[in-house]
N, C-alpha and C positions, 0 to 999 in steps of 0.2 A: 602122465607120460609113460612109453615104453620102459624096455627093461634094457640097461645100457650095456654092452659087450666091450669087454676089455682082453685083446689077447686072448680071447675066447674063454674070460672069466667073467661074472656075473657083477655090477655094481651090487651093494647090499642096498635095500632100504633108507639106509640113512643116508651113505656115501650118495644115493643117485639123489636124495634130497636137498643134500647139502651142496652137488654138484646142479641142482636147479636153484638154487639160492644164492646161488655165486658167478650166475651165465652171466649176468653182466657185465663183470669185470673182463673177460674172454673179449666182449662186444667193446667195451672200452679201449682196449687193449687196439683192436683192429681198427678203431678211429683216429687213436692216438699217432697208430702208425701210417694209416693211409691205407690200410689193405683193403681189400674185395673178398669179393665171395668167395672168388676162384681158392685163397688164400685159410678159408676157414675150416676147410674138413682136414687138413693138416696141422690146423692149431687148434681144434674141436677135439681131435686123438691124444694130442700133448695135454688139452686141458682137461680128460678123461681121466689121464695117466698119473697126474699133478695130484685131484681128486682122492683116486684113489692112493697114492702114497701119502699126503699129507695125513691121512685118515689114520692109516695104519703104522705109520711112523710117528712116535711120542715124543720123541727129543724137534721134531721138528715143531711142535704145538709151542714151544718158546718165540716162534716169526709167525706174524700174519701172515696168513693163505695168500692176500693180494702180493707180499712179496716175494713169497715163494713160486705163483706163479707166474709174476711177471717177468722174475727172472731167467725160468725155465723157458718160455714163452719168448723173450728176446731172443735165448741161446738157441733156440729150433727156428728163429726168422732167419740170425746171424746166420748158422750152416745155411739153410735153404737159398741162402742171398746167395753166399759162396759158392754153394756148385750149381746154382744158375748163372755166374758170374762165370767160371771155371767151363761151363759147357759154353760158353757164345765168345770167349774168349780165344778157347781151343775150334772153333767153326772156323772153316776158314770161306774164303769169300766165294767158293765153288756159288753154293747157293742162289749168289747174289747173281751173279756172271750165266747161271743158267736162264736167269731171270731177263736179259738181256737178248736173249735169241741171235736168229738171227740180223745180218749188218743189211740186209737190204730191209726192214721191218720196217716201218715210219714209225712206230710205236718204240721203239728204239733207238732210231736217229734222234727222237725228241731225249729219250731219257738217257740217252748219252750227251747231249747238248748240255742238258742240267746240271750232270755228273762235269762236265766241263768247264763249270761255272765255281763250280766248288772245292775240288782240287787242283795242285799244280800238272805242270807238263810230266813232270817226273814221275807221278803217282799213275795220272793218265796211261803211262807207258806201261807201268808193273802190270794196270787192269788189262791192257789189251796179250801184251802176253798171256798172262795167266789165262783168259779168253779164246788166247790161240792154244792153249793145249798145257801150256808149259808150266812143270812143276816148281815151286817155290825154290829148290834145291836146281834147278836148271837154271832159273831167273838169277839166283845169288851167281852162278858160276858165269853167267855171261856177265854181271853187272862189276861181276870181280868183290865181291863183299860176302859175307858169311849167313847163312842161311836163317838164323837168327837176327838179323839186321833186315831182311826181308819177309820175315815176321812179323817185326814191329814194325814197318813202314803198313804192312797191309791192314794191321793193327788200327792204324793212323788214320787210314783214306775209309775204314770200318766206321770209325767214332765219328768221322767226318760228317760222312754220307749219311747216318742215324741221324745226328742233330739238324743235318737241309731233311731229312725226312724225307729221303729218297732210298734208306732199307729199311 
């Protein structure tokens, strides 16, 4: 194998031996969890970084390698869930609503028909407003309820729409 870059430091010899002697756990780790491929040059870096600190740090040689990085490894999935969780959370349904087009489309009429199969009349409503233009902060002020209440409704008709697999 090549020569492994770390933070633009060199693995040594051993470290990058010992870091090919231990790939599997990494590969285990990502079955265990379900991940892909997409998922592994980000846990490939953490398990570079693991490598090398277990190496050069003594008091850790008291824990198996596998523990240490499977913990490190959870705690870099953990964050990465979170602020993919934190970005699609904070998205708001513009996206979706562009996706929509135009009202005279037939490609449209169908995928609002569906959309209308799946949520209520109420939710229906928020989508068309927001559709007409209007900001979440408008919507709450016509609907008489706090902007944060129409948040989490869009929140709702979000979750909704994902699970029919229609965003």
């Amino acid at each position: 194998c090549g020569v492994i870059l770390v933070d633009d430091r060199i693995l040594t010899p051993e470290q990058q031996e010992f870091a090919e002697q231990h790939h599997g756990l990494l590969l285990k780790f990502m079955v265990t969890y379900g991940l892909t491929d997409d998922d592994y040059g980000i846990l490939a870096e953490r398990y570079v970084k693991t490598v090398k600190k277990y190496l050069e740090t003594e008091s850790l040689h008291q824990y198996r390698f596998s523990t240490i990085l499977w913990y490190r490894l959870r705690a870099d999935l953990h964050k990465h869930r979170r602020r993919a969780w934190k970005e699609e959370a904070h998205s708001s349904l513009d996206d979706f609503l562009e996706v929509v087009g135009e009202p005279d489309d037939s490609g449209t009429s169908i995928l609002w028909s569906d959309i209308e199969q799946q949520i209520t009349q109420q939710q229906i409503e928020l989508l068309r407003l927001r559709a007409m233009g209007f900001t979440p902060r408008e919507i709450a002020r016509m609907q008489q309820c706090s902007h944060n209440a129409i948040h989490c409704r869009f929140k709702r008709i979000k979750k909704k729409l994902k699970r029919a697999g229609l965003i």
